[in-house]
N, C-alpha and C positions, 0 to 999 in steps of 0.2 A: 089471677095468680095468687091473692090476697087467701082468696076461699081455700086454693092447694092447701095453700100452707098453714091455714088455722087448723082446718078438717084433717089434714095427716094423713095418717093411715087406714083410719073411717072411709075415706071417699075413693070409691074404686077406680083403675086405671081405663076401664070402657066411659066411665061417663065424664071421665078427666079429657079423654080422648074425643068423645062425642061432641060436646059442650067447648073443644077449643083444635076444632077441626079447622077452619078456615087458617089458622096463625101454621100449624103443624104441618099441615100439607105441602107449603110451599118450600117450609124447613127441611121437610122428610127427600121432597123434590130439588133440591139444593143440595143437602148431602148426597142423593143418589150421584148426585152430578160427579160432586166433588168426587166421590168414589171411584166412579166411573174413569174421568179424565184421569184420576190419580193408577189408575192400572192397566187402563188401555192408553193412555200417552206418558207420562211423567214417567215411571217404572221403565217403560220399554225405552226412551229415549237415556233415560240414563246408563241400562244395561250397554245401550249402542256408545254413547260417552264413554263408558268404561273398555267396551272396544274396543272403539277408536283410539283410546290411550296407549292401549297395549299395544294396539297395531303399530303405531306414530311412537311406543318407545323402541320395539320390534326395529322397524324400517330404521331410525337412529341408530341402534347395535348393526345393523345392517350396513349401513352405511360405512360410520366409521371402521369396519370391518375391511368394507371395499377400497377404502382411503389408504388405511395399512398395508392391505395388498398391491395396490397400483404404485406406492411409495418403495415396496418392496421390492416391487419388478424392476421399476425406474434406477433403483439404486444397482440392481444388478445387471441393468443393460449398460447401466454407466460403468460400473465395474467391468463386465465383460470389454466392451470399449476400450477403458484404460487399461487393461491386460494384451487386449491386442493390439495395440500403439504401441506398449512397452516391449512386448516380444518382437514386433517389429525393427522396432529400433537394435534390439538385443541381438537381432540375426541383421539389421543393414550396419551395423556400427562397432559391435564388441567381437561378433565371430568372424572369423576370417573368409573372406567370401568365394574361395575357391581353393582346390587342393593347393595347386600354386603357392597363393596367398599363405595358406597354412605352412608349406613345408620350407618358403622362405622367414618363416618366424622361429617356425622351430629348428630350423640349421643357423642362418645367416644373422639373425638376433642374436639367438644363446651364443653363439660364439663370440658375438661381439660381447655383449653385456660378462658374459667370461673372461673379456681382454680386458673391459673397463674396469673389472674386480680381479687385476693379478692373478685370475684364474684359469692354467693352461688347458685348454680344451684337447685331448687325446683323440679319442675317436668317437663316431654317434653313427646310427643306425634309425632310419626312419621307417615305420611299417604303417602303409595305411588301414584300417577296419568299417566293413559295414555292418550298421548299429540294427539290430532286428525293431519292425515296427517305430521307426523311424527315419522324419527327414533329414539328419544329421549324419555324417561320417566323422568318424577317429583318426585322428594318426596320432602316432606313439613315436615318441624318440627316446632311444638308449644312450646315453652319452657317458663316458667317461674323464673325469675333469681333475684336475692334480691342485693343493694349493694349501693356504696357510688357515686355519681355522676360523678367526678375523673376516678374512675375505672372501671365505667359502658361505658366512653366514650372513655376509651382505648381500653375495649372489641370489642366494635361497632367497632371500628377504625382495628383492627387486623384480624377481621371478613370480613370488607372489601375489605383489601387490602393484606391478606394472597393468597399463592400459590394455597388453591383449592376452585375450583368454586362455590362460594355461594352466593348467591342474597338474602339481606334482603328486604323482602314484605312487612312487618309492623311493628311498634316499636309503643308500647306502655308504656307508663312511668306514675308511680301514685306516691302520695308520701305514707312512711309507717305511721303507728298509732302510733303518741306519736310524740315529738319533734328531737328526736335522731337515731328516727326507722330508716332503711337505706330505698332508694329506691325500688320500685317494677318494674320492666322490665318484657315485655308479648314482646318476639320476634316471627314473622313467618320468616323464613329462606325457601329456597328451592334451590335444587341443579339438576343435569340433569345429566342421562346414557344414555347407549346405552341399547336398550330394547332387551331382550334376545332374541339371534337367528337371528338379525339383525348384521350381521359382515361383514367389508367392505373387 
């Protein structure tokens, strides 16, 4: 090596070659190697690592994807569930379970709750209706009620917010004849069953 490097550029690279063949061949055969392994294994297995990463970040967005959705389902099965427990209940418990049922609410009730509120009940008119595309029927009451302003707005008020299902449609309010006459109330009320034969 001593000789390379005094001689320099003088000593040409065949008899540099020649003169230190045994050290260089092995070297030359050593690199090939490395070369070699380095783009027929290292290269290829990395490109496969880098794959496989993507693959395994892939599958992970996958995943969590699929966690979302079965969470999403879950929550709307439970939802639909508790929607039909609560309708359940809404038709065994809050609506009146047969015309019957119904048309003694809407007569024999108002009338009372009318008595409890110094309110004279005149006359009422009950019409039942079948509701299109559904299991539910109407009936409607017309009533006529006489009374002091006070206790006409209690009625209304108790009407509202009592336990069985009633929906005031109309209020009509007139004053009566003379200075002292009490008030005139014209209610439509209406309430909802289950239409006979329909049972869940």
């Amino acid at each position: 090596m001593r000789e390379i490097l005094a001689v320099g550029a003088e000593v040409p690279w065949t008899r540099v070659i020649s003169e230190h063949r045994r050290w260089l061949l092995p070297v030359g055969v050593v690199l090939a190697i490395n070369i070699a392994v380095l783009f027929g294994v290292v290269l290829p297995m990395r490109r496969t690592v880098a794959t496989g990463t993507e693959q395994a970040t892939a599958s992970a967005t996958e995943l969590n994807a699929a966690i979302a959705e079965l969470k999403a389902a879950e929550n709307t099965r439970d939802g639909q569930a508790d929607a039909s427990k609560d309708l359940d209940r809404f038709y065994g418990e809050v609506l009146p379970a047969s015309f019957t049922a119904a048309r003694r609410i809407m007569q024999l009730k108002l009338a009372q709750m009318a008595r409890a509120h110094d309110v004279r009940y005149r006359s009422g008119s009950t019409s039942p209706e079948s509701l299109d595309d559904s299991t539910l029927e109407r009936l409607r009451v017309q009533c006529s009620l006489e009374g002091d302003w006070d206790d006409i707005r209690q009625l209304i008020y108790e009407i509202e917010t009592g336990p069985d299902f009633l929906v005031i449609d109309n209020v009509g309010l007139a004053e009566g004849e003379g200075g002292d006459a009490p008030l005139s109330l014209d209610l439509e009320i209406s309430t909802y069953f289950r239409a006979a034969g329909d049972v869940r």
